[in-house]
MARBA-3410 file (N, C-alpha, C, O; in Angstrom, 1 decimal):
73
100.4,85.6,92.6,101.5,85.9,91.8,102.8,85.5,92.6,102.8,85.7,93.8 ~ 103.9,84.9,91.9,104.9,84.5,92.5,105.9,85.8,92.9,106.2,86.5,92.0 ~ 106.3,86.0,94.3,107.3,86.8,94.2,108.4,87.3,93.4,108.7,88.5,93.2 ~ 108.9,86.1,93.0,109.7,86.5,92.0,109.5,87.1,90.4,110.4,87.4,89.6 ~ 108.6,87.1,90.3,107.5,87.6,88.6,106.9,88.6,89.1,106.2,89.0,88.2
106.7,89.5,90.3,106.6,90.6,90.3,107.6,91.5,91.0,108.5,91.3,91.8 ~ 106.7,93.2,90.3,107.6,94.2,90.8,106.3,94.9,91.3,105.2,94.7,90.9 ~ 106.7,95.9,92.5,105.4,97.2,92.9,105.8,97.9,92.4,107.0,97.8,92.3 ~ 105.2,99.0,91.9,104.9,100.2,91.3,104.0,100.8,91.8,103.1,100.0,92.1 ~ 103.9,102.4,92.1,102.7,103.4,92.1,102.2,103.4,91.2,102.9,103.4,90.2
100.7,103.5,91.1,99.9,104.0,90.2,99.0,104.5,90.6,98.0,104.0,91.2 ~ 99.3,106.0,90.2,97.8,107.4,90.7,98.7,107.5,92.4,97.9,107.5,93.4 ~ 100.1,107.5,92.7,100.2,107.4,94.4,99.9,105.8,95.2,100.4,105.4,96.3 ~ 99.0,105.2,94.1,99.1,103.9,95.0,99.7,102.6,94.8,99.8,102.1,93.7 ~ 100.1,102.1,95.7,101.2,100.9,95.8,100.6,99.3,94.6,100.0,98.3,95.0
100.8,99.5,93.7,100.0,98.0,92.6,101.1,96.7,92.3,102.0,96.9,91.6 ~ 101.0,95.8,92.7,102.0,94.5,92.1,101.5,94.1,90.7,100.3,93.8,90.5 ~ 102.5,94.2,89.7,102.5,94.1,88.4,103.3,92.8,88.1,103.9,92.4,89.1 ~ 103.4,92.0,87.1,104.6,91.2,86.5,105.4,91.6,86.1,105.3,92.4,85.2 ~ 106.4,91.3,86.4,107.9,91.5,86.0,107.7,91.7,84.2,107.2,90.8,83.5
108.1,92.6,83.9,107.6,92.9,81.7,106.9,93.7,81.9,107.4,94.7,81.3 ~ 105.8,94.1,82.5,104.8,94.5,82.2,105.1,95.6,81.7,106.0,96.4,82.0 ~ 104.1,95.8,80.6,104.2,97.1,80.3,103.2,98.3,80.5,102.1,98.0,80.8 ~ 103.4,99.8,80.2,102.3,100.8,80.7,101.0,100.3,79.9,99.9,100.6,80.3 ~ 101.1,99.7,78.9,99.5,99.4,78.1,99.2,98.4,78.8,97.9,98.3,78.8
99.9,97.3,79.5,99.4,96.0,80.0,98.5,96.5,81.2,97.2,96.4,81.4 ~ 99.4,97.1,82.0,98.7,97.8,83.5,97.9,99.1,83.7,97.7,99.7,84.8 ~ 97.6,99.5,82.7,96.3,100.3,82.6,95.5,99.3,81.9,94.7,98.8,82.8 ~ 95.4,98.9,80.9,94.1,97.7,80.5,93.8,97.2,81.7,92.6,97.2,82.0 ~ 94.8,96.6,82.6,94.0,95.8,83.8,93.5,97.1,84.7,92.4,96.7,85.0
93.6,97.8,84.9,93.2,99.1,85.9,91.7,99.9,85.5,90.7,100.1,86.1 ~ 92.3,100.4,83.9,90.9,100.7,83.2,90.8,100.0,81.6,91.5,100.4,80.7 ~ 90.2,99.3,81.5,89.9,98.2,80.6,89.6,99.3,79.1,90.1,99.4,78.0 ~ 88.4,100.0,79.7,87.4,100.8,78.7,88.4,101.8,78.9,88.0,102.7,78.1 ~ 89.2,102.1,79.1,89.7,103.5,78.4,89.7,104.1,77.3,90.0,103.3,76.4
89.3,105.4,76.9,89.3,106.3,76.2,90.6,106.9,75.8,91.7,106.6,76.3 ~ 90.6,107.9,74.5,91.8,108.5,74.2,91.8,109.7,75.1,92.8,110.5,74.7 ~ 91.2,110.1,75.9,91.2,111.3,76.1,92.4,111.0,77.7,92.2,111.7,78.7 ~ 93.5,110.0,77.6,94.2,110.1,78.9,95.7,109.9,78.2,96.0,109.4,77.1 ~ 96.7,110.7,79.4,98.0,110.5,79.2,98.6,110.1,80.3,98.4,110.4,81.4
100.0,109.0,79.8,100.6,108.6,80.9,101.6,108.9,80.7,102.0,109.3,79.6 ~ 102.3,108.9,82.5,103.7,109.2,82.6,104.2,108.7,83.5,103.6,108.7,84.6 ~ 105.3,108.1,83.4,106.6,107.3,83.9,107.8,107.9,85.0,108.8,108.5,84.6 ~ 107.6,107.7,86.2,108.4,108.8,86.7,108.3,110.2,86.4,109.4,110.7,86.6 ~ 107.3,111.1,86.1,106.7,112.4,86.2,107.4,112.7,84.4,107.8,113.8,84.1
107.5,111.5,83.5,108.3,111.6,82.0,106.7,111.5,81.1,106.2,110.3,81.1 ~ 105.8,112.4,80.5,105.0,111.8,79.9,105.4,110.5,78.6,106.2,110.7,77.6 ~ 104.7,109.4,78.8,105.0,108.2,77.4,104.1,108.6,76.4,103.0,109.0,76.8 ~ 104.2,108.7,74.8,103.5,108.6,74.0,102.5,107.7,74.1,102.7,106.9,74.9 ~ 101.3,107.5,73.5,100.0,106.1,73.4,100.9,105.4,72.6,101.0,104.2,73.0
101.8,105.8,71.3,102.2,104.9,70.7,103.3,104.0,71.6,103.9,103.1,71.1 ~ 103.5,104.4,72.7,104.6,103.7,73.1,104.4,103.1,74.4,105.4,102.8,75.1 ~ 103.0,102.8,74.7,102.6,102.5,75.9,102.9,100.7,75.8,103.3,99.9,76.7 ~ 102.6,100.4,74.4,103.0,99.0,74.5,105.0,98.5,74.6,105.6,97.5,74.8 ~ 105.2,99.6,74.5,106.5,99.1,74.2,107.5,99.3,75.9,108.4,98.5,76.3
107.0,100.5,76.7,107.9,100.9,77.4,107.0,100.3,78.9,105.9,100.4,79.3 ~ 108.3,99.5,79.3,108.3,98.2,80.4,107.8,99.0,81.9,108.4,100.1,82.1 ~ 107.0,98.7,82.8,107.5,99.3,84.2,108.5,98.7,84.9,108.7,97.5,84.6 ~ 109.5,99.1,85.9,110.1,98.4,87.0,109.8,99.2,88.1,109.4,100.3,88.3 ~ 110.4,98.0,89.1,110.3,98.0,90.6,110.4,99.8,90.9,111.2,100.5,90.5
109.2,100.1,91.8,109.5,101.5,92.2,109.0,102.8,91.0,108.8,104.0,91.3 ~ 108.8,102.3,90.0,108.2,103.2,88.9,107.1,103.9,89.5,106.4,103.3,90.3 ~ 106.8,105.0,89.2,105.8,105.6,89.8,104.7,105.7,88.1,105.3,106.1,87.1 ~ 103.4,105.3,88.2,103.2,105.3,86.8,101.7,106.5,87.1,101.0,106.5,88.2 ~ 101.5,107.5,86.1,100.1,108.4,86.8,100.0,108.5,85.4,100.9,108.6,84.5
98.3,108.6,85.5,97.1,108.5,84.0,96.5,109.6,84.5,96.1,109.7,85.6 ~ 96.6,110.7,83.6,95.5,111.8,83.9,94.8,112.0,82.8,95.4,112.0,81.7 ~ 93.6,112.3,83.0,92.1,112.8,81.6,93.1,114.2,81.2,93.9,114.8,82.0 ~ 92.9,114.3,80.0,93.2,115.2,79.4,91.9,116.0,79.7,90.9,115.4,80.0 ~ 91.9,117.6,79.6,91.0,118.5,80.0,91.5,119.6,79.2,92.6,120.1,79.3
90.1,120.2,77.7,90.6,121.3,77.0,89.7,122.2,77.8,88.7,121.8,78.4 ~ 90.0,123.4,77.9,89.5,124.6,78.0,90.3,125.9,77.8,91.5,125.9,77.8 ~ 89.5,127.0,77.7,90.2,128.4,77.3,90.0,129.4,78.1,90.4,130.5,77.8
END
């Protein structure tokens, strides 16, 4: 990847080089391909909608975390 076409970002705590654009749906497909609905992400500790995973960009420094959703009572 050319330096200049990427940004690092956290994901889960850990340091990932992404492409400059990328967005939260692009860089979970590459991370977990087979994902399920049962996960939510969040942007700087901001949860994103699923409908809006295609739309909302990462940049440099973003911290991005996917956690399984978990029901119990």
């Amino acid at each position: 990847m050319n330096p200049n076409t990427k940004v690092t970002i956290l994901f889960n705590g850990q340091p990932l080089d992404v492409a400059v654009g990328d967005s939260v749906e692009r860089v979970i497909e590459r991370i977990a391909p087979h994902l399920n609905q049962g996960y939510v992400a969040a942007v700087n500790n901001i949860i994103v909608p699923r409908s809006e995973w295609s739309a909302h960009l990462v940049h440099q420094d973003d911290a991005l975390s996917l956690f399984q959703v978990v029901a119990g009572g």
